[in-house]
N, C-alpha and C positions, 0 to 999 in steps of 0.2 A: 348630446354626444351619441348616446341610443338611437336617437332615433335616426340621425344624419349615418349613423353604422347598416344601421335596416335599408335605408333610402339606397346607401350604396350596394348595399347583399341583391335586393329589388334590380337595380340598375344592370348588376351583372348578370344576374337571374335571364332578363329578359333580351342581354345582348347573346348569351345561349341561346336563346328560344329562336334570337333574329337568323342565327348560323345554324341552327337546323334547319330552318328554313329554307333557306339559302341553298343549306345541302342538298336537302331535298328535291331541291327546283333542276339543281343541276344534275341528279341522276334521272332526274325524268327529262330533261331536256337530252341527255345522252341519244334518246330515242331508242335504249337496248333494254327496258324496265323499268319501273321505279323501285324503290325500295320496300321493303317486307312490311313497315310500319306504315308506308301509302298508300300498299295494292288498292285497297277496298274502296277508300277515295278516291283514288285514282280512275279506275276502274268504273265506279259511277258517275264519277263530272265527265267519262266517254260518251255516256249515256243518256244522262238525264242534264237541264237545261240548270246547272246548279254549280259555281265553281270549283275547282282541285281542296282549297282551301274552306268556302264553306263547307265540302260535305267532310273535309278533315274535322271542321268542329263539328259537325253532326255525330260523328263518329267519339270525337272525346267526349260528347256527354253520355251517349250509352254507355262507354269504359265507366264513366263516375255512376253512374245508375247500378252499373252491373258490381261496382266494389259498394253500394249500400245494399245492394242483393244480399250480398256472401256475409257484407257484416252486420246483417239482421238488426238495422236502425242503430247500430252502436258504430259508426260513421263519425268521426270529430267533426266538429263545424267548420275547424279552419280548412280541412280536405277537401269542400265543397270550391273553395275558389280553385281546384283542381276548373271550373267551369270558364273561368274568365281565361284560367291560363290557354284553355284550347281555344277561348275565342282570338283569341291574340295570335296563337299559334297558325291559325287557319291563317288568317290576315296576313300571317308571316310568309305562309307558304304562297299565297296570293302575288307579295309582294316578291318575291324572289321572282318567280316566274314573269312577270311582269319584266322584272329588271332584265332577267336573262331571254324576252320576249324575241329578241333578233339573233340570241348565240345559236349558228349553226355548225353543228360536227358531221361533215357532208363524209369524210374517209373514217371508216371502221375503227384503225386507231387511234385516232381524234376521238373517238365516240367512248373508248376504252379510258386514257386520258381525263376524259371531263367525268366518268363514271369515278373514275378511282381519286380525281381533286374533291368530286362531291361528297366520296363520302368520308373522306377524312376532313372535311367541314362539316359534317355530321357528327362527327366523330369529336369534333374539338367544341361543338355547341351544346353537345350531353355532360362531356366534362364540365364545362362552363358552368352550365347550369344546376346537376350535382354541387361542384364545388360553392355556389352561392347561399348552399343550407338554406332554403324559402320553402318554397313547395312542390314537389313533384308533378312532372306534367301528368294529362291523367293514363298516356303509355305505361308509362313506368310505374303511375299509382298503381293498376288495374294487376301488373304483374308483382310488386310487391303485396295484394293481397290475397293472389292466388299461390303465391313462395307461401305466405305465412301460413294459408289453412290449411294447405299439403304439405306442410311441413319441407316442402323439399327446396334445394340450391336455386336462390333467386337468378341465374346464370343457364340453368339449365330451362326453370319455368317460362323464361324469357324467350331461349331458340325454341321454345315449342310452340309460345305463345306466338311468333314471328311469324312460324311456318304454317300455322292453322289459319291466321290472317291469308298468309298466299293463297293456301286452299279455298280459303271461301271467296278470295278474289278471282281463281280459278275459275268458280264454280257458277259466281255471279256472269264473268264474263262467258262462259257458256249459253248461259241460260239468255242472255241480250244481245248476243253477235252469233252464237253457234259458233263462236272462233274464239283461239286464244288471241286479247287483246290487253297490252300496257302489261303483257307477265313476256319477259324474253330473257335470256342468258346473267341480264342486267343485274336482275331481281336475285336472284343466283349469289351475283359475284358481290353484292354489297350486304346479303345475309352473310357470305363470309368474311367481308374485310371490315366492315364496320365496328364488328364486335374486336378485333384484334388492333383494329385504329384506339378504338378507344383504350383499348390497355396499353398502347404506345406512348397516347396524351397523357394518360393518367401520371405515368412511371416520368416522363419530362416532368409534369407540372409538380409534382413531389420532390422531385430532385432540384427544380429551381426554388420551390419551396423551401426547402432543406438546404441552401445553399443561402438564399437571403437569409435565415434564421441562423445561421453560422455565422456570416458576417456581420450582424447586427449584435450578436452575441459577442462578440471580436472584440466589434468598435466600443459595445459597453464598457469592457475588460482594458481596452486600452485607455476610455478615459476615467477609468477609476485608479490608473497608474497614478 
């Protein structure tokens, strides 16, 4: 029964990980940015001969590298599959893109549209996978251990952590085009709505939550009559 409860926590875990993906795929297919958490990857599969998605796992394993930095070898062992989870992840965002290989959004507001669907698929695959209590991908490891040793609001560490990402995907894409490329208005509008998507999911999935465990609690009540 344990274990068939894990297999399913797993199962949902990585149907998250598939809708980030997803998400993913479809802010960057918008053609107006990608998101705060792809610049960098992004940014480099412009560049170098190397997918969207493998250099996203290239990137999740420096995140796990850089959280056995900070916690000076006292890293749990289970954190380490933080590594698989980005290779999957990459894979994910591979497969997204893939899938969405022909969606074109030729008009501006189409382009807006498929920005603002993707990241509220973003936004519902963090949920997902939070709510799966398994493992953090190494995004969210990397900022919960930099919340923990500045002691400060893992909310806040997060849009900083977002926007230093941009920056260096800036900075990257300077240095390899002399031009801003894959950072446009896009990148922008889903650092803003992604974080507010997600506390819209949250507050639904709690309240549906909360609404099963009421009626479950009901039906007990009523057949104990």
């Amino acid at each position: 029964m344990e274990f068939m409860n894990l297999l399913k926590r797993y199962f949902i875990f990585f149907a998250g990980l598939f809708l980030m993906g997803l998400g993913i795929a479809l802010i960057t297919k918008a053609d107006i940015g990608t998101s705060p958490i792809s610049s960098v990857p992004y940014v480099l599969s412009l560049k170098f001969p190397l997918s969207f998605g493998m250099f996203t796992f290239v990137i999740c394993i420096l995140f796990v590298l850089l959280q056995a930095v900070l916690l000076r070898g006292r890293m749990p062992l289970r954190d380490y599959l933080q590594i698989a989870v980005g290779l999957i992840f990459g894979y994910f965002v591979d497969a997204g893109m893939a899938v969405l290989s022909h969606a074109s959004f030729p008009d501006y507001w189409e382009k807006i549209i498929a920005l603002v669907a993707g990241c509220f698929m973003l936004a519902i695959g963090v949920n997902v996978q939070i709510a799966a209590g398994t493992v953090l991908n190494p995004a969210e490891g990397i900022v919960k251990v930099l919340a923990d040793r500045t002691k400060a609001e893992f909310g806040n560490v997060k849009m900083i952590f977002d926007w230093s990402l941009v920056a260096i995907a800036l900075l990257l894409s300077l240095l390899a085009f002399g031009s801003m490329q894959g950072l446009r208005e896009g990148t922008v509008i889903s650092a803003l709505l992604v974080g507010q998507f997600v506390k819209l999911v949250r507050r639904i999935m709690v309240n549906v939550s909360s609404k099963r465990l009421a009626a479950r609690e009901g039906y007990k009540l009523n057949e104990g009559l």
